[in-house]
PALOLUM-383501 format. One record per atom (N, C-alpha, C): residue number from 0; residue in three letters; atom name; x, y, z. Coordinates in steps of 0.2 Angstrom, whole numbers, plus 5000, padded with zeros to 4 digits. Atoms other than C-alpha are relative to their C-alpha. Layout:
NUM;ala;CA;X;Y;Z
...
//
This chain:
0;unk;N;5006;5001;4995
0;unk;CA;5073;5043;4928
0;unk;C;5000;5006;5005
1;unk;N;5002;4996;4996
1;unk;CA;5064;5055;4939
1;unk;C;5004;4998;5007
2;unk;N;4998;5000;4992
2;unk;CA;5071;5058;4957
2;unk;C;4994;5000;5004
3;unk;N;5005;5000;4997
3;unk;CA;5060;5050;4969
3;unk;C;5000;5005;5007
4;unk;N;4999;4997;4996
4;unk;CA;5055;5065;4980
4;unk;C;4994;5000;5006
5;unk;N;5003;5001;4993
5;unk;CA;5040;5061;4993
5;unk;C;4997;4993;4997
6;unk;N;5003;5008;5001
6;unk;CA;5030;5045;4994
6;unk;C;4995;5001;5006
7;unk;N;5007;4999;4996
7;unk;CA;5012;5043;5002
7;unk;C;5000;4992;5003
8;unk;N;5002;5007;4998
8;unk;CA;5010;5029;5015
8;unk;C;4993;5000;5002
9;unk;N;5009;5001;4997
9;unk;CA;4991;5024;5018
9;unk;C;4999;4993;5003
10;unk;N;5001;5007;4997
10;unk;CA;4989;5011;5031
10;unk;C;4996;5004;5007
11;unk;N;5001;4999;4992
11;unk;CA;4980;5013;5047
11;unk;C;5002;4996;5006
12;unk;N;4992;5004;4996
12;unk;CA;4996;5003;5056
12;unk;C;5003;5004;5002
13;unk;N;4995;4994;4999
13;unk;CA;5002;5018;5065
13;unk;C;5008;4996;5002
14;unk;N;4994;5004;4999
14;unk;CA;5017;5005;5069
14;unk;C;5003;5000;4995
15;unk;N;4997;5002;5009
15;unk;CA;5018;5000;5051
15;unk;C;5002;5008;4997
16;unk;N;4998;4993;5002
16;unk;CA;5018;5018;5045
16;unk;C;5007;5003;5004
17;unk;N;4990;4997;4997
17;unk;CA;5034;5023;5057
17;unk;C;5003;4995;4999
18;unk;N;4996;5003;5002
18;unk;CA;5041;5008;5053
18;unk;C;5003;5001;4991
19;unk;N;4999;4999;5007
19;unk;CA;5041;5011;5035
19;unk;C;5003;5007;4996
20;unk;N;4996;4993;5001
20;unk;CA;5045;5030;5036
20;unk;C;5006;5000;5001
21;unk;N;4991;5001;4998
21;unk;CA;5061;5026;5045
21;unk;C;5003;4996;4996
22;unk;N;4996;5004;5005
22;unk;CA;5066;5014;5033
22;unk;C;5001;5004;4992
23;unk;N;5000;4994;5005
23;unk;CA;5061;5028;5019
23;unk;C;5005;5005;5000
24;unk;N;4994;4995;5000
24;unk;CA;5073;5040;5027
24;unk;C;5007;5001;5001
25;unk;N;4994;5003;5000
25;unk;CA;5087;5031;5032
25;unk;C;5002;4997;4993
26;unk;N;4998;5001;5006
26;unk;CA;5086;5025;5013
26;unk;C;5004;5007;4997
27;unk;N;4999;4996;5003
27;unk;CA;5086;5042;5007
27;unk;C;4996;5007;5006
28;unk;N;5002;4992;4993
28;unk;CA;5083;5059;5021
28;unk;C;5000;5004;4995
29;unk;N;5003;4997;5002
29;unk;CA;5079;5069;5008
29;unk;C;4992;5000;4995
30;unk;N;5004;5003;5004
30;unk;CA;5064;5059;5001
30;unk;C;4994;5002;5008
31;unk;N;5007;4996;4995
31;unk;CA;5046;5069;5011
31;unk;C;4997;4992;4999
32;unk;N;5002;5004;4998
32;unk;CA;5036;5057;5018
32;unk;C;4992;5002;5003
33;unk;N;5010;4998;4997
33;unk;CA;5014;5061;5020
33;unk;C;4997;4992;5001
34;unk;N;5002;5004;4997
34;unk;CA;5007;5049;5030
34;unk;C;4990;5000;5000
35;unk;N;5005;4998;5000
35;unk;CA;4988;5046;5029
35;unk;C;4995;4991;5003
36;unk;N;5002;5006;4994
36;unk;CA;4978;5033;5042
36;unk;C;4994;4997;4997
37;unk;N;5006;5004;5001
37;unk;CA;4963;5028;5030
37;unk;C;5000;5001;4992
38;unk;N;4999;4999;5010
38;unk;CA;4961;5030;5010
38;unk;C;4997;5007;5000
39;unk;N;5003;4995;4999
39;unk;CA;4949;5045;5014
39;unk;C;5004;5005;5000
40;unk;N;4996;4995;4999
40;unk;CA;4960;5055;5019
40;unk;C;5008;5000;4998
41;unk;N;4996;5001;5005
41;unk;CA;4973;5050;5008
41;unk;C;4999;5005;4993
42;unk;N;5001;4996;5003
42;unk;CA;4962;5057;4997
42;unk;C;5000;5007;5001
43;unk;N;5000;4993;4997
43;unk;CA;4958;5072;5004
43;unk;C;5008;5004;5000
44;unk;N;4992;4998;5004
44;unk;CA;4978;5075;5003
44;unk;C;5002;5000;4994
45;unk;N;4999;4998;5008
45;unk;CA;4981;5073;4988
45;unk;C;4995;5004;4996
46;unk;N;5004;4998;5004
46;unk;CA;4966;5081;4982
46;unk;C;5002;5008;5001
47;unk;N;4999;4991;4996
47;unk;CA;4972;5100;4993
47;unk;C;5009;4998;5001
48;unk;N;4993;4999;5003
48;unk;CA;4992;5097;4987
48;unk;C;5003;5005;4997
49;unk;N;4996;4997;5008
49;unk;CA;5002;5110;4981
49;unk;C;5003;4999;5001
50;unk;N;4994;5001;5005
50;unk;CA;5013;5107;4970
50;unk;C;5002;4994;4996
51;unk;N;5001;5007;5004
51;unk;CA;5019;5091;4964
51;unk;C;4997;4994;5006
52;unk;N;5002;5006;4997
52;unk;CA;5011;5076;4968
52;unk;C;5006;4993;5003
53;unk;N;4994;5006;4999
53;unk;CA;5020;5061;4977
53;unk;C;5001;4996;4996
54;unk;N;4998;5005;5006
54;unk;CA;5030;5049;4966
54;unk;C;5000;4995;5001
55;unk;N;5001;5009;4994
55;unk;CA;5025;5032;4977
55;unk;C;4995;5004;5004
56;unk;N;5003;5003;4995
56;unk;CA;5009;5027;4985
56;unk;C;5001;4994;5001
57;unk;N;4999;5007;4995
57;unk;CA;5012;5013;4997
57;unk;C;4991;4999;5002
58;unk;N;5008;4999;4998
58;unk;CA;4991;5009;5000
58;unk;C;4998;4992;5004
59;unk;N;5003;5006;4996
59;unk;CA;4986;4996;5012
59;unk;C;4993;4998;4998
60;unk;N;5005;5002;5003
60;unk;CA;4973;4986;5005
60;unk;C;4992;5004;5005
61;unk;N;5003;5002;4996
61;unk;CA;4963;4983;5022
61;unk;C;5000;5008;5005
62;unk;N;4999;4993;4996
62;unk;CA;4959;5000;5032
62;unk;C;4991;5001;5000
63;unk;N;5007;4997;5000
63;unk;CA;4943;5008;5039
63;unk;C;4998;5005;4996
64;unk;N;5003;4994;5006
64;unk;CA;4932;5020;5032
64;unk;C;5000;5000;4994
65;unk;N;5000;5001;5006
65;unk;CA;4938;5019;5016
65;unk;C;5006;4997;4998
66;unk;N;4994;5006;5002
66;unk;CA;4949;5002;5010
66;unk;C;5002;5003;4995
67;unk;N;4994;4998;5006
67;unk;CA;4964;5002;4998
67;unk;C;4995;4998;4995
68;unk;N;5003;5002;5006
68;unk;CA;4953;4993;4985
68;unk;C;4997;5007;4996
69;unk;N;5002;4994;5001
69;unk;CA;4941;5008;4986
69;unk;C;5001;5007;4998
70;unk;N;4996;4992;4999
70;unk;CA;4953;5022;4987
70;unk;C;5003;4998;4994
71;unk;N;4994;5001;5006
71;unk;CA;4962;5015;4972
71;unk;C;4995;5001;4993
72;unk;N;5007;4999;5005
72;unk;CA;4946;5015;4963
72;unk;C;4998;5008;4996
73;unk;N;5000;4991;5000
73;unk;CA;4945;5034;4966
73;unk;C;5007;5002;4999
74;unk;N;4994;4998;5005
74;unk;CA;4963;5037;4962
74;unk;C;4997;5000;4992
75;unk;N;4999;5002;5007
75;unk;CA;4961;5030;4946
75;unk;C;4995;5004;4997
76;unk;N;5004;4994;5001
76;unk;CA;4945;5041;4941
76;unk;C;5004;5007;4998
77;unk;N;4997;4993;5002
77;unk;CA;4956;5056;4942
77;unk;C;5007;5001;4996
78;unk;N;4994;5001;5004
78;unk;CA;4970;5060;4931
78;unk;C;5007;5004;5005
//
């Protein structure tokens, strides 16, 4: 099995998001954590990434601009 090395949280819960990194770090402190406050810009990170991509997205359904359903839609489009 792959080593999990970063994970994308996408919520616009800036609580939830530090609550969930800190639970990430303290799991494992060598696991990167990219934070991203809408699906938009979720994209947008992932889209201008180098190198390897994150090995977990966490996506919050309900978010502005562009919701998890949305954003999952355009994941799934690209390979």
């Amino acid at each position: 099995m792959n080593k999990l090395t970063s994970v994308l949280i996408v919520d616009d819960d800036r609580d939830d998001c530090q609550l969930f990194t800190d639970s990430i770090r303290e799991f494992d402190g060598g696991i990167n954590c990219l934070v991203a406050h809408d699906g938009q810009l979720a994209l947008d990170i992932l889209n201008n990434i180098s190198g390897s991509l994150p090995s977990l997205i966490f996506l919050d359904l309900r978010m502005p601009r562009l919701g998890g359903k949305k954003c999952l839609i355009e994941l799934k489009k690209n390979d």
